[in-house]
N, C-alpha and C positions, 0 to 999 in steps of 0.2 A: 436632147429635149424632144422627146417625139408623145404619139400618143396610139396607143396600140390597145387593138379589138381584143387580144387574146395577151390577158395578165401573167407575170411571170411564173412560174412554180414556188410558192412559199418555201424559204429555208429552214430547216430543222433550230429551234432555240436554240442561241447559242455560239453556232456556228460560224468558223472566218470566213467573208464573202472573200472571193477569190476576187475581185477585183481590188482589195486592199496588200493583198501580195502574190503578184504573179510568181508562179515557180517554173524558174529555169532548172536546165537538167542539168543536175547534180553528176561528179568526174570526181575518182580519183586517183585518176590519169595525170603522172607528173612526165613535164615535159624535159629530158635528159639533156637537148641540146641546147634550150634556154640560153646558158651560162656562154655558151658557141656566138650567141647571134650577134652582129656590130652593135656596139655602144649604142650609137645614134637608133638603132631598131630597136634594141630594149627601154630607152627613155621613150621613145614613140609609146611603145607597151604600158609601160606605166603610166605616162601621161594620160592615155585614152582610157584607163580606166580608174584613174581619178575624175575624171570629168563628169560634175554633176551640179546642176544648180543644188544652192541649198536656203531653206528658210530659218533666219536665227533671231531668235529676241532678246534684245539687250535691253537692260534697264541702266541708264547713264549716273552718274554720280561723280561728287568732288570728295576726297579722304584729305582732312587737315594732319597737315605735315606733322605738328609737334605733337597731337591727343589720337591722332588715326580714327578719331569720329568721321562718319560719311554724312553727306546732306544728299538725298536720294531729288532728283531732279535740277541740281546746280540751282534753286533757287535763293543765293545767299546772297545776290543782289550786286550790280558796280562790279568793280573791276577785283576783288574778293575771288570770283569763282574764276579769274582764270589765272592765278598764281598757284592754286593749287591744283594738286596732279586729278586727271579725270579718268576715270576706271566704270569700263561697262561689269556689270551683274550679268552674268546668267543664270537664272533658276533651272535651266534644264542645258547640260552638256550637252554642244552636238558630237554626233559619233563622227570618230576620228578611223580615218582609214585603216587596214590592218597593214598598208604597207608600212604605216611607223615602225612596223617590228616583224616586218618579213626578213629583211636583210639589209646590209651597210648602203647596198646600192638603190632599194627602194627608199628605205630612209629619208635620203637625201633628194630622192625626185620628188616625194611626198614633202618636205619640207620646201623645197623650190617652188611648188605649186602653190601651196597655202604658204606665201612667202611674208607673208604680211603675219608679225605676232603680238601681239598685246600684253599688255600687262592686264590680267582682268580680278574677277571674284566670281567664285563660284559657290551658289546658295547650295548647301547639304549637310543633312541632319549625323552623318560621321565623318572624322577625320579620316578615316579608311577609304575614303573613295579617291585619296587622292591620288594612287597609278592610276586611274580609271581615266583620272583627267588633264591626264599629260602634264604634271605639273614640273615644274624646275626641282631642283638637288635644293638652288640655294632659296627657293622657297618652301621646303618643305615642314616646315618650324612655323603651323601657322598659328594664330590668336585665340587658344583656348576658350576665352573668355565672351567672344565673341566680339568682332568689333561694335564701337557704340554706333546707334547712325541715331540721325535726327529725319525725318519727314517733312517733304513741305508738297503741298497738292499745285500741279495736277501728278500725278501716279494712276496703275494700275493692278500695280504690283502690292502685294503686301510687302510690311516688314518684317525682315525675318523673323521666325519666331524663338522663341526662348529654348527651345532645344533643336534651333538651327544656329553653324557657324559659316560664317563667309571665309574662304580658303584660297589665298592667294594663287594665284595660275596663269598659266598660257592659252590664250585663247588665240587659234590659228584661223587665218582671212583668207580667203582668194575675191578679189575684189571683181572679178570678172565677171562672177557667176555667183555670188553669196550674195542674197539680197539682205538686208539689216534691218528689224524692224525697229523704231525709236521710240522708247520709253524714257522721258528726259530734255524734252527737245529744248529746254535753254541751254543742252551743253551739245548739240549738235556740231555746231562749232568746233566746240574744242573736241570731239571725237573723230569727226571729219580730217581736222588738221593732226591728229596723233596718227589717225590711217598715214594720210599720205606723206609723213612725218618715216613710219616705218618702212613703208613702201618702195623696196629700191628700183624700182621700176616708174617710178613715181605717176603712178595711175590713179591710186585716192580712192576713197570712198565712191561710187557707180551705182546702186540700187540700195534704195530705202522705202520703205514703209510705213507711214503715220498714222497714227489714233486720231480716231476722230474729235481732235481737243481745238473748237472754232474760233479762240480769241488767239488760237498760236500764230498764226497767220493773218492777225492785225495789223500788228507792228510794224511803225514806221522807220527813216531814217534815223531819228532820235532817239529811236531806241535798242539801235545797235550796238551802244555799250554796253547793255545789258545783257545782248546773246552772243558777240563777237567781240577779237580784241579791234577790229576795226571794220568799216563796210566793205573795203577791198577784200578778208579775210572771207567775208558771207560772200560776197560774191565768186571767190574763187572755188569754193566748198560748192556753190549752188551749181556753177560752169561745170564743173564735173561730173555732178547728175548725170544717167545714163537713164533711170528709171526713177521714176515715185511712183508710189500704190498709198493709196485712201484706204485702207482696209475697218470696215465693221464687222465687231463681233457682236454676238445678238444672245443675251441668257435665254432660251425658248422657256423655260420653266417660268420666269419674273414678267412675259407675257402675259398682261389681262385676259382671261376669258371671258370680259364683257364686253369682249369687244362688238363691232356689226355682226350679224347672224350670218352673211352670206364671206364671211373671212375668219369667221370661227372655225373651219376646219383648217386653214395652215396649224395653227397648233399640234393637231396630232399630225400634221403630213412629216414631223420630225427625219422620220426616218430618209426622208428624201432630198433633206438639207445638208449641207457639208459639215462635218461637225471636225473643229478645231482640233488640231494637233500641237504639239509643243516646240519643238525643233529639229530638225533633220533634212535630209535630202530629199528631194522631189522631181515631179517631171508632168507637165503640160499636154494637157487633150483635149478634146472635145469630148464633153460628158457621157458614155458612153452607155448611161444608165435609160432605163426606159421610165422617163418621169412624166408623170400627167400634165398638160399644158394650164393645170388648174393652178398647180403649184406655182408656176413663173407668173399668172397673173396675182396671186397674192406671198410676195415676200416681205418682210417686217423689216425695217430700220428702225435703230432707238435714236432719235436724231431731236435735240433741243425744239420748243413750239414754233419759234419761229430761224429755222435754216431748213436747209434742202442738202441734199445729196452734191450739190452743187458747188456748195458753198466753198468749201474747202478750196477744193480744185482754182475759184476762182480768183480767191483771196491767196493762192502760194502765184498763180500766176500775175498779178498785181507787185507779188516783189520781184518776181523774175523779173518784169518791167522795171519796176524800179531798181534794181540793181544793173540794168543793161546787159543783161547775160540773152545770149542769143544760139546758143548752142540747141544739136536737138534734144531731147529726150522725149520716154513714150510715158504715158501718164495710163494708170487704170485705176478700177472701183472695184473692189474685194470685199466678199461676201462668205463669211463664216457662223457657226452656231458655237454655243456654250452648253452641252448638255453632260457633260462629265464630271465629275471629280475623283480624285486629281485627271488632272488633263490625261490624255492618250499619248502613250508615246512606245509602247509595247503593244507586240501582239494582244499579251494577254490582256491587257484594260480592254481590248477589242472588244472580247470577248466575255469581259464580264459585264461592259454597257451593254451589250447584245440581251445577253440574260434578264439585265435587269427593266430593259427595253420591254423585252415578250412579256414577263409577268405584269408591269406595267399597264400596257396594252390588254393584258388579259383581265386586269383587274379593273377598269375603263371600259371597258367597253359597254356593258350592260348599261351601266348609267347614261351614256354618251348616246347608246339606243334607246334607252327611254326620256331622255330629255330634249333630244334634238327633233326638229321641225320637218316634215318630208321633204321641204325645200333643200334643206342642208343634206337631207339625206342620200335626195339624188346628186346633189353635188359634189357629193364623197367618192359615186359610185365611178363619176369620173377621172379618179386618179389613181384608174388601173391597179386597185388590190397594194394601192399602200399603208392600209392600215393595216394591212394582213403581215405585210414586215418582207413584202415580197419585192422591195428595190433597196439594193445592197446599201450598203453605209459607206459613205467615201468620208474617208480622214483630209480632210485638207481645206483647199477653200476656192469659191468662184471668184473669176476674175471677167471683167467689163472695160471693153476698149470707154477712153473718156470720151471717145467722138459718141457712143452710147445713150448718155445723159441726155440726151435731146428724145429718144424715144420711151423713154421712163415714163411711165404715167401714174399719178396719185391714187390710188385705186379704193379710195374713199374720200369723204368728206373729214376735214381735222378739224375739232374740236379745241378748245386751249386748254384743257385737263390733259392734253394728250400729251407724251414725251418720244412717242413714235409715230409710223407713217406706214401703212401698208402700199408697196407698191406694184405694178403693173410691167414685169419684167419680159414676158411673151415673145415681145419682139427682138431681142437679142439673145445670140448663141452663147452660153456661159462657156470661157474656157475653167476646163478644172486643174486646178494644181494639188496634184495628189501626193501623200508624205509617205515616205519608204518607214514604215514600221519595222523596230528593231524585233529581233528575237523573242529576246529576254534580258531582262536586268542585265546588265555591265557586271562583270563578276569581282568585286574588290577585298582587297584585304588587308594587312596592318602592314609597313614598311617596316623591320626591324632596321 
C-alpha cells in the first residue's frame, strides 16, 4: 500500500500480470542419483515440496441413507441430521500434487501428507473428469441421474444444475496447512468430528473460514442439539481451532453507483481489489502492488443495516466463552471481490477477465468523463493511473489481523436503504494471500 509520484507503465490488454505467476527456471536436468540418497533424505524431499498452505471451499451436506437425496446445509433440524452420513461438496477440485503419480515411493509420502481422506462430492458437468479427481475404483459407478438434493437457506452456492452430476470421491486434507472454508455451518460439527474421526494423528479440523451469515453465531446452549450431538462435542471441535477468518466477498458489479460522490470512484478502482479465486494453493505477503492510499480509504462491505464488521468476531467469541474453550487461536477479516464468471481458477480466465476488463474501461470511460464532477475527478487522479489498468490483478484475497477492527473507520454516513458500509482501511497493512493459478484445464477422459 504505498502511494507513488511516478504511475506504473500500463500493460498491453490482456496480458498475465506476472505477479499472478512467478516463473521459476524451468530444468530438464534429471537427477541420476535420487534413487542413491537415504530414505529419510528422500521423504525429507518430498515432504518439503508438498508443503503448501491451500484455500478449499466446501459446501456441507447430509445424503439420506435409503433415497440418497441431499439436504444442502444440514438444515433438517433435531437430531435427524446427525444420523445421517455428512459429505462436503466441492464445485471446484483442488489440484492434487503430481506426486500421486510420480512413483510408488512418492505416492505414499503424498498420501501421508494429505493423510486425512473424506468421502466427498464433487460438482461437474461430465462423468469424464473423474481420474482428474482422484476418485476410488470402488466409486467409480457414480449416480447418472444425478443425485436428488433439496435446499434449505442459508447457502451460497447454487444447486446443481440439470446437466450437472455430483460424483462420489476422495477428497484429501492436510489439516496443518489447508484452511476450510464453511458453507453449511449447521453441520460444522459433524464435518469437524468426521476430520478428526479420519485423522490418525488425531489433530482435527485447525483453520476455517466463515460467511458472513450473522444470526450463525447466536446460538445459545439450547441450541446445541440443533448444531451438535452434544456441547462437549462443539466444544471439542471449537478447542481445536488453530485459525478462523470472517472472510467478505463483495459482487463490485451489484454496487450502487448512487452512491456519495466522493466514494463513487472505488467502483472503477476494481482493478486494484483482490478479485476471488476458487480453490487451490496459496502463499502470504505483503501487497506488493503499488496502490493508491485512496483505495484503502474507500473499501465496500455488503454487511446487514444494522451490524458492523465486528459483529461476527464478537458473537463466535461469546461462544468460545460459553463453551470454556481457552485455547489460542488467531482470528482475521478477509477481503475479496466478485468480478468474474465462472470464477478464476486458470490462467486462461485471467486473461480473458483482463480483456474483458480493457474493453470495459474503454467503453466507460467517456461517459464516466463527462458525467463526473472535478471533485471526483482529481480524486481519481490520486490513484496512481488505476484506471488506466496500470496495477496488476491479484487472484486471491486481503487478510486483517482482528486486533485491526479498532482502526476501521466508517467512511460515510449509513443510511437504512443501505445493505453496505464503505470503509476506511488506510491504517492497516493488508496481508495478501495470493492463489497459484493452474495452467490449464485438468486434461480428462473416459475410464474404459
Amino acid at each position: 500500500m504505498e502511494d507513488s509520484n511516478q504511475p506504473p507503465q500500463v500493460k498491453p490488454s490482456g496480458e498475465l500480470p506476472t505477479i499472478l505467476n512467478p516463473k521459476f527456471p524451468n530444468s530438464n536436468a534429471i537427477f541420476h542419483l535420487f534413487p542413491k540418497l537415504p530414505t529419510e533424505l528422500r521423504e525429507i524431499i518430498w515432504e518439503q515440496s508438498l508443503t503448501c498452505e491451500r484455500y478449499i471451499k466446501v459446501q456441507l451436506c447430509t445424503v439420506d441413507r435409503s433415497t440418497g437425496k441431499i439436504c444442502l446445509g444440514g438444515m433438517t433440524g433435531g437430531i435427524q441430521q446427525f444420523i445421517q452420513p455428512c459429505r462436503p461438496i466441492l464445485h471446484q477440485a483442488p489440484k492434487l500434487s503430481a506426486l500421486f503419480s510420480t512413483s510408488v515411493e512418492s505416492r505414499a509420502s503424498a498420501q501421508g501428507f494429505y493423510r486425512v481422506v473424506l468421502p466427498c462430492l464433487y460438482v461437474t458437468k461430465s462423468p469424464s473428469t473423474m481420474d482428474s479427481l482422484e476418485i476410488s475404483e470402488q466409486n467409480a459407478e457414480h449416480n447418472p441421474q444425478k443425485i436428488a438434493s433439496s435446499q434449505a437457506p442459508p447457502y451460497t452456492y447454487a444447486t446443481p444444475s440439470e446437466d450437472q452430476v455430483l460424483i462420489p470421491g476422495k477428497f484429501f486434507l492436510n489439516p496443518e496447512l489447508d484452511t476450510v472454508e464453511i458453507d453449511g455451518w449447521p453441520l460444522l460439527a459433524n464435518f469437524a468430528s468426521d476430520v478428526w474421526d479420519h485423522d490418525p494423528r488425531k489433530v482435527g479440523l485447525c483453520h476455517v473460514a466463515f460467511l458472513p451469515c450473522y444470526f450463525f453465531f447466536s446460538f445459545r446452549s439450547r441450541h446445541f442439539p440443533d448444531y451438535a450431538r452434544s456441547e462437549e462435542e462443539m466444544r471439542q471441535v471449537v478447542a481445536r481451532l488453530r485459525s478462523v477468518t470472517f472472510i467478505h466477498y463483495v459482487d463490485v458489479d451489484k454496487v450502487s453507483h448512487k452512491c456519495p460522490t466522493e466514494h463513487q470512484c472505488l467502483l472503477h478502482y476494481r482493478c486494484s481489489l483482490p478479485l476471488a479465486g476458487t480453490t487451490g494453493n496459496f502463499s502470504r505477503q505483503q501487497d506488493p502492488r503499488l496502490i493508491g492510499r485512496e483505495v484503502f480509504k474507500n473499501i465496500y462491505f455488503k454487511t446487514p443495516h444494522n451490524s458492523d464488521l465486528g459483529r461476527q468476531y464478537r458473537n463466535w467469541m461469546k461462544l468460545v466463552e460459553e463453551l470454556g474453550v481457552t485455547a489460542p487461536c488467531v482470528y482475521r477479516i478477509a477481503y475479496t471481490t466478485i468480478q468474474s464468471k465462472p470464477p478464476i481458477a486458470y490462467e486462461s480466465d485471467v486473461v480473458a477477465h483482463l480483456k474483458y476488463e480493457s474493453k470495459r474501461r474503454k467503453t466507460c470511460a467517456q461517459t464516466w468523463e463527462e458525467s463526473w464532477q472535478e471533485p471526483v475527478r482529481m480524486h481519481l487522479e490520486e490513484a496512481n493511473g488505476q484506471l488506466q489498468g496500470a496495477v496488476e490483478t491479484a487472484i486471491g484475497f486481503w487478510t486483517f489481523p482482528i486486533e485491526s477492527l479498532g482502526q476501521f473507520r466508517p467512511a460515510q454516513h449509513r443510511t437504512e436503504r443501505q445493505d453496505g458500509h464503505f470503509y476506511d482501511l488506510s491504517a492497516v497493512q493488508p496481508e495478501l494471500c495470493l492463489f497459484e493459478l493452474l495452467p490449464s484445464p485438468l486434461r480428462t477422459y473416459i475410464r474404459h
